[in-house]
N, C-alpha and C positions, 0 to 999 in steps of 0.2 A: 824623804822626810828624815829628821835626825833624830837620833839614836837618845836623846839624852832628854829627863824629866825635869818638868819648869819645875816642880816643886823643893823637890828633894836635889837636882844637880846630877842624880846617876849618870853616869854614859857607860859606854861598852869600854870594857877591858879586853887584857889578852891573856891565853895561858900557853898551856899543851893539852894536847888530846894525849894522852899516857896509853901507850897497847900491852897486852899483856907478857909481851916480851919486852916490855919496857922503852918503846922506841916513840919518841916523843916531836909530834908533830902541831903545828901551829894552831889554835881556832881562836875565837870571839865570846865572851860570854855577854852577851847583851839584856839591858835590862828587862822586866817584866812590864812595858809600857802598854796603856790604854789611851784611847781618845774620851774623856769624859766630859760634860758642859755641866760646868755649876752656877747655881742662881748665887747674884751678891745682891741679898736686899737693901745695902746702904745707898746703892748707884741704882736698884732698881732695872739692871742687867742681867744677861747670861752670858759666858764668857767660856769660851773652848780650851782645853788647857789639856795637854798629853803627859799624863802623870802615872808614875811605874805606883806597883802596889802601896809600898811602903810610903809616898806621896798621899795615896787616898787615904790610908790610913792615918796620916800628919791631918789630913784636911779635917776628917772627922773628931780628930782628938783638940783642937787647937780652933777647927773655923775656918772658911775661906777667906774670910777678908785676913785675916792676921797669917794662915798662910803665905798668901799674893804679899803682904808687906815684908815678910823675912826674905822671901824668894827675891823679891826685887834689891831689896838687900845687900843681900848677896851677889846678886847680877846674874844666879838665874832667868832673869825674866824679864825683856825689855821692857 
């Protein structure tokens, strides 16, 4: 499954793992993703949607529906 939230658009970046002799080796920091279903009472559906934290948080401050329409927007979200 991929790495990356319909809402928000996060995916995984890249860094270093830094040691303390300073010697710097590759990793992932990936985002804080959930599988969550929210109800859309305009369609009268439930809809499954893998959205990192910062996503649920968009959803609760804004709404799913108006979510789902920026996300798609955007082309987060086929």
């Amino acid at each position: 499954m991929s790495k990356v939230c319909q809402i928000t658009g996060k995916k995984v970046i890249t860094g270093h793992s830094v040691s303390h002799s300073n010697i710097k080796t590759k990793r992932t920091f990936a985002p804080n993703l959930q599988d969550r279903r929210y109800y859309i009472p305009e369609e009268k559906k439930w809809v499954t949607l893998r959205v990192s934290a910062a996503g649920m948080r968009t959803i609760n401050k804004i709404g799913i529906a108006e979510a789902l329409k920026r996300a798609k927007a955007k082309g987060y979200l086929a």
